[in-house]
C-alpha positions in Angstrom: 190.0 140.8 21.7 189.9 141.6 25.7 188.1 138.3 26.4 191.8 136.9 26.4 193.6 139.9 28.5 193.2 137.3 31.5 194.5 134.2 29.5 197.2 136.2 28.5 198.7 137.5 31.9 197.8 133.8 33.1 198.5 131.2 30.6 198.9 128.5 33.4 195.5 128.9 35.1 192.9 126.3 34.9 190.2 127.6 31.7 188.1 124.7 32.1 188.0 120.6 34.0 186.0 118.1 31.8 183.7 115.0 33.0 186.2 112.9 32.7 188.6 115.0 35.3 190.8 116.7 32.6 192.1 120.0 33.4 191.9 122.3 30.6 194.5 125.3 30.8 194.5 129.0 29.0 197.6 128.4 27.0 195.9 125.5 24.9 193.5 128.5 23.4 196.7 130.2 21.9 198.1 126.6 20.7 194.8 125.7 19.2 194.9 129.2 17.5 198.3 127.8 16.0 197.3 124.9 14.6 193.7 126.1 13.4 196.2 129.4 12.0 198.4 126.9 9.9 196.3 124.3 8.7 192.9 126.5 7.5 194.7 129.7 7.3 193.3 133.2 8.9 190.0 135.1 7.7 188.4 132.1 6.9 184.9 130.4 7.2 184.8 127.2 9.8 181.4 124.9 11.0 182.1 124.5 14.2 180.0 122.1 16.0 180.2 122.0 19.5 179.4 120.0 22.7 180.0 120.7 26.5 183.9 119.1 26.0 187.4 120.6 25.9 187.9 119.9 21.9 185.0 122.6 21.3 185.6 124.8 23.8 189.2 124.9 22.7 188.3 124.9 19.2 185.7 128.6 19.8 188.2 130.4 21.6 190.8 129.3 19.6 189.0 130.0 16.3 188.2 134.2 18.0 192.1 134.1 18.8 193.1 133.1 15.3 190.7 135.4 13.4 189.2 132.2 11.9 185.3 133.0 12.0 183.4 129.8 12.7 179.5 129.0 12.9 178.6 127.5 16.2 176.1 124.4 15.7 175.1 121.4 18.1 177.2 118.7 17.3 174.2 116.1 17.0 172.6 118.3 14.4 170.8 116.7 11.4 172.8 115.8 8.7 170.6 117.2 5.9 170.2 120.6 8.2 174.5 120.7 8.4 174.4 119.6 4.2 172.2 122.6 3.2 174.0 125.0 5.1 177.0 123.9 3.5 175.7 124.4 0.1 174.9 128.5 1.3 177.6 128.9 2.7 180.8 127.1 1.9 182.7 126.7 4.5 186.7 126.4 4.3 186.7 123.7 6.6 184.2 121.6 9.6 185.4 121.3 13.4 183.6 118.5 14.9 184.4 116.0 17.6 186.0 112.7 16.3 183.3 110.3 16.8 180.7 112.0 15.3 182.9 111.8 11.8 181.0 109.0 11.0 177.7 110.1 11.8 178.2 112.7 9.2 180.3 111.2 6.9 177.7 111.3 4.1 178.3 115.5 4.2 181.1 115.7 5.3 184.5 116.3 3.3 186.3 113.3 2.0 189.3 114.5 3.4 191.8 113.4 5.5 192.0 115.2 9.2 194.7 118.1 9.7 194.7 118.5 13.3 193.2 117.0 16.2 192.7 118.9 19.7 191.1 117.3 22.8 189.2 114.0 20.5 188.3 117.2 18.1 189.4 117.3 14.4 189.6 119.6 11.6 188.7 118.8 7.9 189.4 121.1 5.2 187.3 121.7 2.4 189.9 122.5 -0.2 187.7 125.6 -0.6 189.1 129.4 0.3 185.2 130.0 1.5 183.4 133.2 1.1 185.0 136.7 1.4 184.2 138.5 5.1 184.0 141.7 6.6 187.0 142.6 8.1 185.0 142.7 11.7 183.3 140.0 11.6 184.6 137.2 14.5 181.3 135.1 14.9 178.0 133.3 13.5 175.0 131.9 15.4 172.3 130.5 14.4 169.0 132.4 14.9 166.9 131.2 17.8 164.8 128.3 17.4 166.2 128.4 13.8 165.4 125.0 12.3 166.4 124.3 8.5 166.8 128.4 8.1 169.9 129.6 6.7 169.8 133.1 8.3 172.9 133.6 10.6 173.9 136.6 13.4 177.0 138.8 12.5 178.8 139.5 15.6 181.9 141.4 16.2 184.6 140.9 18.6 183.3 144.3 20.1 180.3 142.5 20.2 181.0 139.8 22.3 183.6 142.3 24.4 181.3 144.7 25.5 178.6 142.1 26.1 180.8 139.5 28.2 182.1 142.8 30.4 178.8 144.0 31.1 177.6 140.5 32.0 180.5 140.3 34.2 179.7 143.4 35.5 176.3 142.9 36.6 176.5 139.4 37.7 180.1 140.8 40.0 182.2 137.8 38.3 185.5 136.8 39.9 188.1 134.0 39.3 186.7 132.3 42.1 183.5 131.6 40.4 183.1 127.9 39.1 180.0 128.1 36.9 178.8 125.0 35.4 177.9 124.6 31.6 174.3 123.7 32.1 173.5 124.8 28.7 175.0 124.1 25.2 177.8 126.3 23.7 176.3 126.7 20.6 173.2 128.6 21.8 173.9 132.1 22.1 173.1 132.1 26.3 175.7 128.9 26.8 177.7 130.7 24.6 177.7 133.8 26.8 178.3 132.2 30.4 181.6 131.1 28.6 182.5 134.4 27.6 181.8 136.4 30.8 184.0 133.6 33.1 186.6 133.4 30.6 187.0 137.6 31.2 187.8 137.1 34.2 189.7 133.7 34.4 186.8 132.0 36.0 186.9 128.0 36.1 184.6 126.1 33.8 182.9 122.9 34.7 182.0 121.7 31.2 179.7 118.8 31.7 177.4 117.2 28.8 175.4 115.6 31.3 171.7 116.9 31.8 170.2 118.4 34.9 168.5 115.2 34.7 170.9 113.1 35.3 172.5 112.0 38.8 176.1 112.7 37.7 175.3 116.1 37.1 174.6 117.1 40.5 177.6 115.0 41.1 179.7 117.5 39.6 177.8 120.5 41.3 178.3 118.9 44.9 181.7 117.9 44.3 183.6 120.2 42.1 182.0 122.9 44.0 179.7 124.7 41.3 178.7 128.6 41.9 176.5 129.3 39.2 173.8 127.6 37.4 172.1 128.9 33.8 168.5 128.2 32.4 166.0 129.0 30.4 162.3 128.6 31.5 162.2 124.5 30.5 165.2 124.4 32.7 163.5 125.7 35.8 160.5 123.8 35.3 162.6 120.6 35.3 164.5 122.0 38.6 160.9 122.8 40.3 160.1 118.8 39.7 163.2 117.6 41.0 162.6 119.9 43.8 166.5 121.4 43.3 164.9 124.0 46.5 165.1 120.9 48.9 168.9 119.7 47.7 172.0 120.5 50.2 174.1 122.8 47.3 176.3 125.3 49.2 178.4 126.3 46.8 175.3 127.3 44.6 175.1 130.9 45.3 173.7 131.6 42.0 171.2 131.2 39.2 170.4 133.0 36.2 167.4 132.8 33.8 166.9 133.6 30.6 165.7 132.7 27.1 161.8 133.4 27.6 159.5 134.6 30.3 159.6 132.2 33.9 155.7 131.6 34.6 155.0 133.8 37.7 154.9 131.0 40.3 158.2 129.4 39.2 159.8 133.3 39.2 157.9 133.8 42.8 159.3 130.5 44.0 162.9 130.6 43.1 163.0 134.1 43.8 162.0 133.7 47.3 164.2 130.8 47.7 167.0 132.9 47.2 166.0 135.4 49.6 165.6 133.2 52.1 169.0 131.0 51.7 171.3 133.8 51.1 171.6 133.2 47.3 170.9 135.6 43.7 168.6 134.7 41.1 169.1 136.7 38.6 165.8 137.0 35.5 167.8 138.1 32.3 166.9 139.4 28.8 168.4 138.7 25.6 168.5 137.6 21.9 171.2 136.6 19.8 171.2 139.7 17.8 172.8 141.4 21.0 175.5 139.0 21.6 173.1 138.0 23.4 172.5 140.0 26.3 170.5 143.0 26.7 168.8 143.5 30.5 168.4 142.2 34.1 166.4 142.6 37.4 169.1 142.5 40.1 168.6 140.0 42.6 167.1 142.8 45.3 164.1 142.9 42.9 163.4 139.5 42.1 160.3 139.2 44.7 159.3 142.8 44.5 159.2 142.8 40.9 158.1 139.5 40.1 157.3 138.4 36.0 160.0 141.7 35.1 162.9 141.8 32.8 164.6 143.8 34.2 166.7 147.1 33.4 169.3 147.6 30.7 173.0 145.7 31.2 175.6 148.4 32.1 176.5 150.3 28.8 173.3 149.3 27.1 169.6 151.6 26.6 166.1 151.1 26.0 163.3 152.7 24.6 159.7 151.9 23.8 158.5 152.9 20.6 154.6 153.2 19.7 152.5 152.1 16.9 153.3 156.1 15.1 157.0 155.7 15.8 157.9 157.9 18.8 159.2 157.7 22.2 156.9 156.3 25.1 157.6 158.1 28.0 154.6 157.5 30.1 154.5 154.7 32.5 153.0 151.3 32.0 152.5 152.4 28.5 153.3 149.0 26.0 154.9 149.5 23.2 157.7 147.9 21.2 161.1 147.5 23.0 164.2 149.3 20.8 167.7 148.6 22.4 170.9 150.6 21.4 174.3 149.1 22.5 178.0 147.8 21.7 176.8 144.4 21.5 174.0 144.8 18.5 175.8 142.5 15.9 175.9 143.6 12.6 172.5 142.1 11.4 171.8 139.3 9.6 173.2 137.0 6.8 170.7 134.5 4.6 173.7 133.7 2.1 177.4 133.4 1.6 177.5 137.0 0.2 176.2 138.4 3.5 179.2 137.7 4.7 181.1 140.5 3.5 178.7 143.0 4.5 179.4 146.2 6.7 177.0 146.9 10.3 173.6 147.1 8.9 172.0 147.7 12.3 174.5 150.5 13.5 174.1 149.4 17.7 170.1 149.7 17.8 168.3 146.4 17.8 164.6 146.3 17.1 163.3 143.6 19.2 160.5 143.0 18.2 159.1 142.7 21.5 156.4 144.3 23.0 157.1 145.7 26.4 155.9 147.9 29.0 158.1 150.1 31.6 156.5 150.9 35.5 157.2 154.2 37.3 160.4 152.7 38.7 162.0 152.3 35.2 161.9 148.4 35.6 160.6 146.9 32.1 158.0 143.9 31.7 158.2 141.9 28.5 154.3 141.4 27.3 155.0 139.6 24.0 156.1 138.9 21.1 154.9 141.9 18.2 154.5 139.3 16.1 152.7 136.5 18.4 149.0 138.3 18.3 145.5 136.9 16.5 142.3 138.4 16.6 139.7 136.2 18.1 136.2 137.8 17.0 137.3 141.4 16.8 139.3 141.2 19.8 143.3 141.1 20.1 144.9 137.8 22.0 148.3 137.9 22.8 149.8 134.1 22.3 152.8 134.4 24.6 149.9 136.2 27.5 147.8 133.1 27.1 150.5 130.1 27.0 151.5 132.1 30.6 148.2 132.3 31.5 148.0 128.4 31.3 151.4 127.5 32.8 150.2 129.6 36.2 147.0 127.7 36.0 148.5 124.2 35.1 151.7 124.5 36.4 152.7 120.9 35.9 151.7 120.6 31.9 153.6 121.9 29.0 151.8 124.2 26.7 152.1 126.3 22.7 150.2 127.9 21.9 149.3 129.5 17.8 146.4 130.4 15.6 144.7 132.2 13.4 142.2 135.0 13.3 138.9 133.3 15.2 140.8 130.4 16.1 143.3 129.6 18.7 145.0 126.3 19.4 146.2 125.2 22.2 149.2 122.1 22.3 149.2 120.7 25.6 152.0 117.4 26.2 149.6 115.9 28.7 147.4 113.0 28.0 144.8 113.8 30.7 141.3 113.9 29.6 140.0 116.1 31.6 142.9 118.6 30.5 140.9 120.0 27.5 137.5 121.0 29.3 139.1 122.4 31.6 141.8 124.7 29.5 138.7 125.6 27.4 136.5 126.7 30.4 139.7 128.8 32.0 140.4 130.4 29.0 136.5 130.8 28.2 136.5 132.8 31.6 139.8 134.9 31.0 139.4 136.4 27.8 135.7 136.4 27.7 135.4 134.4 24.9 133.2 131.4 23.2 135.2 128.1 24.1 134.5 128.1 20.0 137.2 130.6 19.7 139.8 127.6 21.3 140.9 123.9 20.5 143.2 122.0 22.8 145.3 119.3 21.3 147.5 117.0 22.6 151.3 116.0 21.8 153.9 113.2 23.2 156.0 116.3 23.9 156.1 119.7 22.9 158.8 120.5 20.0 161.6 122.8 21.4 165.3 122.9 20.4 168.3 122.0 22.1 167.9 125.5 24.1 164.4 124.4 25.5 162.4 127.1 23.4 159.3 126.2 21.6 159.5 125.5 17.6 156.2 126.7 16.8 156.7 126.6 12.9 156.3 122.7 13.6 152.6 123.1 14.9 149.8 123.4 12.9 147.9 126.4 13.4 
């Protein structure tokens, strides 16, 4: 793969420096490879559950060195969630840091560890595991996947062509220090290791929150460049008031999994125009490895609530309800992408895993999207996330933006049925509800009958910040 060209004209160089102050170098990928090489063997199935430390860090790369295909999961997930994928899927071994061995010991293999790198250990299964496709180098979960089996397929082309374009775009350098504000095993972290490790770029792996005072500890004094998020992310960062902190070595931030509300875009947008910084709005899903389009930094006022424009080597199109081509401006219709990073599609069983490219470099999004007569692309909603409220069509994803410019301080999900809309809300303010019902009442024209507003202690989101709506009743 030519995510390691750098690590292999530099073995010596610094890949990544822990919380603890450990320094991390390239040459432990290819020594991890090794051992992962001679105690599982190559071609084979691996769980792989990961956390912000070396052990997993070491234990991905090494695995894409080796040829050893691993699933990337959280490393806190629930132990009846890592059973039943076990059961599909059969893996030859699990890769999981040592002290969550007994955690998970009820589903784990009663086997003895084989090899241990950086407080990470390897269990076999005593299984081969299931045949694969000769190209296949990676799994991912699907996002906000809970207790579903379905997996990503993604090549090493994939993740290639997607970590050079990212790299590309975002003018990467082995100067950059880019901290790991987001977890490896969801496809976005996953990415901002990929695209640094192209191009020998430090890693500041941290498994501390944004939350949390050491965090910002590490950004001030290890120097951090780069900062990743997905919409909860920025919300968090408008509360601490991040705009107010001394950073200067923060030169840029990236944003991604899910439309920013307006007013957060507009703010950190103009932020960074005014201190010299780039904020960079992205587009993605895991089927592309994950990265699909970007408004450069230039735009990012101008063009406020965009997506962007395709990644270098990538394509869109917008397809209408009769199947052809948009090509008129501010037009909606679905969002098709073609490019070297579509993975291979989708497997729901162990089978699936020796299946050729199903999707043959065009991804369906399922998005619906509209494109302005400067060829920049807005992202209106999900095809999928529509009900009709008395004859007329409501976009879910329009109105839980609607509320989050209105409210900008409250949480919101929204999901219904036809003539009926509900409206989760995680604040506990009374006067919350009349108010949502009247603003919405007002927007869309509608009886306040067509809307309920309930409240939650929190909204349900996964360990990437996006919403789990199959967890809300409609």
């Amino acid at each position: 793969m030519k995510l390691f060209a750098y690590a292999e004209r530099h073995p010596g160089r610094v890949l990544a420096l822990s919380d603890e102050g450990r320094t991390i170098q390239y040459r432990e990928i290819f020594e991890t490879a090794e051992g992962l090489n001679k105690m599982l063997g190559n071609r084979r199935l691996l769980f792989l559950l990961c956390e912000n430390r070396p052990g997993a860090l070491l234990g991905y790369l090494g695995c894409l060195r080796a040829g050893v295909v691993p699933l990337l999961l959280d490393a806190h997930i629930d132990p009846g969630l890592l059973r039943a994928l076990g059961e599909t899927y059969h893996p030859a071994g699990y890769y999981l840091p040592a002290e969550g061995l007994d955690r998970l010991k009820e589903v784990l293999p009663r086997t003895a560890p084989v090899l241990e790198v950086r407080e990470s250990v390897l269990l076999p299964t005593g299984e081969e595991g299931p045949p694969l496709h000769p190209d296949l180098a990676l799994l991912l979960t699907t996002s906000g996947s809970t207790g579903s089996p379905k997996l990503v397929r993604l090549t090493g082309t994939n993740l290639d062509a997607n970590g050079a374009s990212i790299a590309e775009y975002l003018a990467l350098g082995p100067k950059e220090r880019p901290i790991t504000s987001l977890p490896m095993s969801y496809s976005y972290g996953m990415s901002v290791v990929n695209s640094h490790v192209l191009v020998g770029a430090p890693l500041l792996l941290t498994r501390y929150g944004i939350l949390e005072k050491a965090f910002w500890e590490r950004v001030t004094g290890e120097g951090a460049t780069s900062l990743a998020g997905v919409p909860y992310t920025y919300q968090m960062l408008h509360r601490l008031g991040m705009t107010e902190m001394d950073l200067p070595s923060l030169t840029t931030l990236t944003q991604a999994g899910g439309k920013l509300p307006l007013e957060l875009h507009q703010q950190f947008a103009r932020w960074a125009e005014e201190t010299g910084r780039r904020f960079f709005v992205m587009y993605g899903q895991t089927e592309a490895g994950p990265r699909m389009g970007y408004l450069p930094p230039a735009l990012a006022v101008e063009k406020c609530g965009a997506m962007g424009i395709p990644i270098p080597g990538g394509r869109f199109r917008l397809e209408g309800e009769d199947g052809g081509e948009i090509t008129a401006p501010d037009t909606v219709g679905e969002l098709v992408y073609q490019g070297q990073n579509v993975s291979m599609g989708y497997a729901q069983c162990a089978d699936d895993l020796a299946k050729g490219d199903a999707w043959q470099g065009e991804l369906r999004t399922g998005d619906m999207a509209r494109r302005d007569k400067d060829g920049v692309y807005f992202i209106t909603g999900r095809k999928k996330r529509f009900v009709k409220l008395y004859g007329n069509r409501v976009n879910l994803d329009e109105v839980e933006q609607l509320l989050l410019s209105r409210f900008p301080e409250t949480g919101f999900a929204c999901v219904g049925r036809d003539d009926c809309l509900t409206v989760y809300t995680d604040s506990r303010d009374a006067r919350l509800s009349p108010a949502v019902l009247d603003y919405l009442s007002s927007c869309t024209h509608l009886s306040r009958r067509a809307f309920r507003v309930r409240s939650l202690e929190g909204i349900p989101k996964n360990e990437a910040g996006k919403i789990r709506y199959a967890e809300l009743d409609v």
